[in-house]
C-alpha positions in Angstrom: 0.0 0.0 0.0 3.1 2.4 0.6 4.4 2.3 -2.6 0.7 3.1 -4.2 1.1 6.0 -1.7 4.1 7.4 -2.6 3.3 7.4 -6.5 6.3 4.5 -7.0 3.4 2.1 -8.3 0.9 3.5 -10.3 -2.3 1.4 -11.2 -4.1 2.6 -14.4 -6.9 1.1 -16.8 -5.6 1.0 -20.7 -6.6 -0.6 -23.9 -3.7 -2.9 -24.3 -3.7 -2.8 -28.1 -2.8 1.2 -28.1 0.3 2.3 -27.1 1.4 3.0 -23.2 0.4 6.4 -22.4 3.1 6.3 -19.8 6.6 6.3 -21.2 9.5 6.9 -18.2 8.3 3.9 -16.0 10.7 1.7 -14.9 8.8 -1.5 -15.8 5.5 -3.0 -17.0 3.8 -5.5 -15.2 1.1 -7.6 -16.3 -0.4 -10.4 -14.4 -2.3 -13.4 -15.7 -3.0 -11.5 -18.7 -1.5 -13.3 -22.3 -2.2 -16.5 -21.1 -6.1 -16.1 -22.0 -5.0 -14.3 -25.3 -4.2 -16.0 -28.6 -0.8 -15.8 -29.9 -1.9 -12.6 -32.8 -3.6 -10.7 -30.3 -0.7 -11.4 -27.3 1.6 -10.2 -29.9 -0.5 -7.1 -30.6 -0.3 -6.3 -26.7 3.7 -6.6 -26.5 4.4 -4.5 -29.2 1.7 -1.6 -28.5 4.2 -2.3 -24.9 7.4 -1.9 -26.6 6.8 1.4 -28.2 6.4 3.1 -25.0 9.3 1.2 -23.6 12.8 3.1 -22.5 15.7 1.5 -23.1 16.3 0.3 -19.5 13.2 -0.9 -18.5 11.9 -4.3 -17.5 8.5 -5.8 -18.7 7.4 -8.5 -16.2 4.7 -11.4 -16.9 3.8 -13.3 -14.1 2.4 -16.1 -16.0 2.9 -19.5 -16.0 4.9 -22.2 -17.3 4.1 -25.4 -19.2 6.6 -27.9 -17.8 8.1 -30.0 -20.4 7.8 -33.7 -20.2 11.2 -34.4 -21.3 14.6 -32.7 -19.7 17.2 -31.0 -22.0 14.8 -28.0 -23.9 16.0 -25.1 -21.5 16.7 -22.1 -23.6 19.7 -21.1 -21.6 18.0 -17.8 -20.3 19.0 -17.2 -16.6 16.3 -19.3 -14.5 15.0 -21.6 -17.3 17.2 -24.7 -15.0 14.5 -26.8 -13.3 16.1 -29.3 -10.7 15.1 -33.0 -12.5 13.5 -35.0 -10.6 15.2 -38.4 -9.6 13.8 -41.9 -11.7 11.1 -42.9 -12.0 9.6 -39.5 -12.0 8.9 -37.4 -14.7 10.7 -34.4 -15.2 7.0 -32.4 -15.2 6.0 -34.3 -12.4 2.7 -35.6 -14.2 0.2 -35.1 -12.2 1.7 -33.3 -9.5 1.6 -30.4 -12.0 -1.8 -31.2 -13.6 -3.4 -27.6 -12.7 -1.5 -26.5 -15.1 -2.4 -28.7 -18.0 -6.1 -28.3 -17.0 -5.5 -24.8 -17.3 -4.1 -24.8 -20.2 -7.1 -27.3 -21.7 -9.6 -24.7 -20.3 -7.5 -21.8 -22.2 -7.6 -23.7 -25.2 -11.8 -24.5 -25.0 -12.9 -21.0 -23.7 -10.7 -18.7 -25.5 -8.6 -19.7 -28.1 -5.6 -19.5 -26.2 -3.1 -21.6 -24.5 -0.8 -21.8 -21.1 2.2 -21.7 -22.7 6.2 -23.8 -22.5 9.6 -21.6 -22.4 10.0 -22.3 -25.8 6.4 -20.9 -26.8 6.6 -18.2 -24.3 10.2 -17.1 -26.2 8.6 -17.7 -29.7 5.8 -15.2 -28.6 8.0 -12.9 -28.3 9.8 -13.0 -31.5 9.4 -9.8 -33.6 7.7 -7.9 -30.6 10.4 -6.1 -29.6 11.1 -8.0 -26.9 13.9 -10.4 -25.3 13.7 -12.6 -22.4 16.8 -12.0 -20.1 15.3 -13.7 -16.3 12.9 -16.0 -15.3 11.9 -16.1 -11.3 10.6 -19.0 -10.4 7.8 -20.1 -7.9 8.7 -23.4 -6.2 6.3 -26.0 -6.4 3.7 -24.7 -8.9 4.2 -23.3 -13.0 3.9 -19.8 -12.0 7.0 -17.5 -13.2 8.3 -14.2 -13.4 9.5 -13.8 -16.9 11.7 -10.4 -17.2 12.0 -8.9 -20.8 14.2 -6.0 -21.9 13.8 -4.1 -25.0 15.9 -5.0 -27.9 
């Protein structure tokens, strides 16, 4: 609440497929919010992002992240190591994880969309403007910081 207080957070309604209206903030963040999206209109929302984006600044998507079922796909972005589990596990866990394929099932049904992997999540990206330089993750569960940069 201190930091809504003290103007360092500012929370604001926008049309995500115009541009930013605020252009010296030191980040973007956006919650829950391309996962329900298809991959044209997503795209649409990270570039309208990029052209208000300073060179310094982060975006941040707390989102979450489609284990793979096999180990070996990381992407060699800072945070894209999960620890494998030991035999006769699978490296996703299988059903330990299974909110997260539901979720992604329910995406795909309702809305067109789709929870997406690293690789997807770096493949939406391509072309927007943006580059994936961290990834913060939540123990236990899919959820994930990913931090971009402007390229």
């Amino acid at each position: 609440p201190e930091a809504s207080a003290d103007v360092r957070v500012k929370l604001q309604t926008h049309d995500f497929f115009t541009p930013q209206p605020v252009k010296n903030s030191a980040s973007f963040f956006l919650r829950y919010v391309l996962h329900d999206r298809p991959t044209e209109k997503a795209k649409l929302i990270l570039k309208a992002l990029c052209l208000s984006a300073a060179p310094n600044m982060k975006l941040i998507l707390l989102e979450n992240i489609v284990p793979y079922a096999v180990a070996g796909l990381e992407l060699n972005t800072p945070g894209d190591k999960v620890p494998v589990p030991p035999a006769p596990l699978l490296p996703h866990l299988g059903m330990v994880n299974l909110s997260c394929y539901i979720a992604d099932i329910h995406m795909m049904l309702c809305l067109n969309s789709q929870e997406r992997t690293l690789g997807e999540w770096n493949a939406l990206t391509d072309g927007t403007g943006w580059q994936l330089v961290d990834i913060k993750r939540v123990k236990a569960i899919a959820m994930s910081s990913l931090i971009f940069r402007p390229i």
